[in-house]
C-alpha positions as CSV (number, residue, x, y, z in Angstrom):
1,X,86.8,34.8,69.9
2,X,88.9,37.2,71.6
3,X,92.4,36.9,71.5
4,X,93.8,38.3,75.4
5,X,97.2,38.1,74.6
6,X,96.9,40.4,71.9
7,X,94.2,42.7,74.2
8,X,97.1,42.9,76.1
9,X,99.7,44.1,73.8
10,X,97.9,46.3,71.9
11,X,97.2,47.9,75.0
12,X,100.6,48.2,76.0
13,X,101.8,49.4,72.4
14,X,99.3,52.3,72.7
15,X,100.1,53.1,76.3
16,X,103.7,53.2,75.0
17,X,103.3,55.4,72.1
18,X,101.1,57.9,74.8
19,X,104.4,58.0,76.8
20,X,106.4,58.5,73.8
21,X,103.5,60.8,72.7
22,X,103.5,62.9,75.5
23,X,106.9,63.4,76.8
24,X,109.8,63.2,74.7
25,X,107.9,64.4,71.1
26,X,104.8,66.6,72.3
27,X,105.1,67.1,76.2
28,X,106.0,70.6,76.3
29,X,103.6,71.8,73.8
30,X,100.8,69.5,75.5
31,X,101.5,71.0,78.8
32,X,101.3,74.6,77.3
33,X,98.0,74.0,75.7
34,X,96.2,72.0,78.5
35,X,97.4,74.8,81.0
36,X,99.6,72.1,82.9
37,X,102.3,73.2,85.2
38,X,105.5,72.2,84.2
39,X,106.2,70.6,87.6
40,X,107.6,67.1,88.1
41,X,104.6,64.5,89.8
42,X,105.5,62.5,92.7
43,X,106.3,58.7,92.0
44,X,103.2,57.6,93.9
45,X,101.1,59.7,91.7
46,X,103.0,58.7,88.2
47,X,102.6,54.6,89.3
48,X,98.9,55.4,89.9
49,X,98.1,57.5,87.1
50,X,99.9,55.1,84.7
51,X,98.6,52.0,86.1
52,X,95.0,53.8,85.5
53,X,96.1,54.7,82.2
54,X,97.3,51.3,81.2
55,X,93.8,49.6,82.5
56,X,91.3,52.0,80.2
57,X,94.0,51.0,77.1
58,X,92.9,47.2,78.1
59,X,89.3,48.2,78.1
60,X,89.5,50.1,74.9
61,X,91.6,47.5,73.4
62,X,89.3,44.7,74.3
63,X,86.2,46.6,73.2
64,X,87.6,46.8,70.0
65,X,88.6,43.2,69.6
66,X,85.3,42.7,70.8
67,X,83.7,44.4,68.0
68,X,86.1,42.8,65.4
69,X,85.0,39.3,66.4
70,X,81.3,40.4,67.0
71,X,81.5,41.7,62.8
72,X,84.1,39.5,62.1
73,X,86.9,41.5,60.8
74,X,90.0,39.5,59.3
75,X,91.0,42.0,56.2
76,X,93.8,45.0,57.3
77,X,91.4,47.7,55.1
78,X,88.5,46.8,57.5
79,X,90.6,47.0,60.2
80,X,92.1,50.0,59.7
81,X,88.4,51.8,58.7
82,X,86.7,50.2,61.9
83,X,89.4,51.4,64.3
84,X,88.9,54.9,62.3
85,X,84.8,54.8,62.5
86,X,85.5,53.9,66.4
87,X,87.6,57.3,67.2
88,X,85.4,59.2,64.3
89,X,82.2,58.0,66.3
90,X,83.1,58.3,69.9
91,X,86.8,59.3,70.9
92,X,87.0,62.2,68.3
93,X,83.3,63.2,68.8
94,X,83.3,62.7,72.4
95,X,86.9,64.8,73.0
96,X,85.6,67.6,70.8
97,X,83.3,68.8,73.4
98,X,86.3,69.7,75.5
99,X,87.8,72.5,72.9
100,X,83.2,73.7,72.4
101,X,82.5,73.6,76.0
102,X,85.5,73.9,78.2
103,X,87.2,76.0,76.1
104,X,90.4,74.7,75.6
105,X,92.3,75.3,72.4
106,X,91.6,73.4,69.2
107,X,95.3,72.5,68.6
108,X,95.3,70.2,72.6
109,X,92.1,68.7,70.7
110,X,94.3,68.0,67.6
111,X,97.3,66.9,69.1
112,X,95.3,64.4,71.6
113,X,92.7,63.0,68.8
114,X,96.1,62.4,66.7
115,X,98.0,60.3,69.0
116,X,94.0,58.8,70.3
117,X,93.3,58.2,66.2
118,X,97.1,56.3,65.9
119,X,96.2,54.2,69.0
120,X,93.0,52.7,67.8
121,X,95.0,52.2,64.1
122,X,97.5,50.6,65.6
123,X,95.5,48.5,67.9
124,X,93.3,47.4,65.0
125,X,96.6,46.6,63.3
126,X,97.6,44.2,65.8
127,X,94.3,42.4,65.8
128,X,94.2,41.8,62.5
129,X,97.7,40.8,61.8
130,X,97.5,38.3,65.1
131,X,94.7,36.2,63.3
């Protein structure tokens, strides 16, 4: 069964690190590599974009716990290898189309398949240490 509560902060923990992530310890270098401006957002715009942001973290982090009581995952080591096989599979393989395709540097895939690969770890973490 599906524990919500922990849906829910996992979510919050990886939406967290992505603001940690991507302002005080990477933000300038993301913004060089994705071709950002460096030009503050309106408030509206921030709100919406994280409130977006923070709903596909509850997705993802449901879909995992999802899949952990679906194959019944209790031990940290299987944890820690699904949440891997999940961004190996689809996040990392997925994202890696933008740096073939759209032509964007390999380091912006790097640096957001890092944080995306510690989200998912430390989502899986959560679920398996809430049990």
């Amino acid at each position: 069964m599906v524990n919500y509560l922990a849906v829910l902060v996992a979510a919050v923990v990886a939406f967290l690190l992505g603001f940690i992530w991507y302002r005080p310890l990477f933000g300038k270098i993301w913004m060089k590599l994705s071709g950002m401006p460096d030009v503050k957002p309106k408030k509206k715009d921030m709100m919406l974009r994280s409130l977006g942001g923070l709903a596909s973290y509850i997705v993802m982090a449901y879909v995992l716990a999802r899949i952990f009581d679906l194959i019944n995952v209790v031990a940290l080591s299987e944890g820690l290898w699904v949440g891997f096989l999940a961004w190996l599979g689809f996040v990392g393989t997925i994202t890696f189309g933008s740096f073939l395709w759209e032509k964007k540097p390999f380091n912006l895939w790097l640096l957001n398949n890092v944080y995306n690969l510690i989200s998912l770890l430390i989502m899986a973490w959560i679920f398996v240490v809430w049990v």
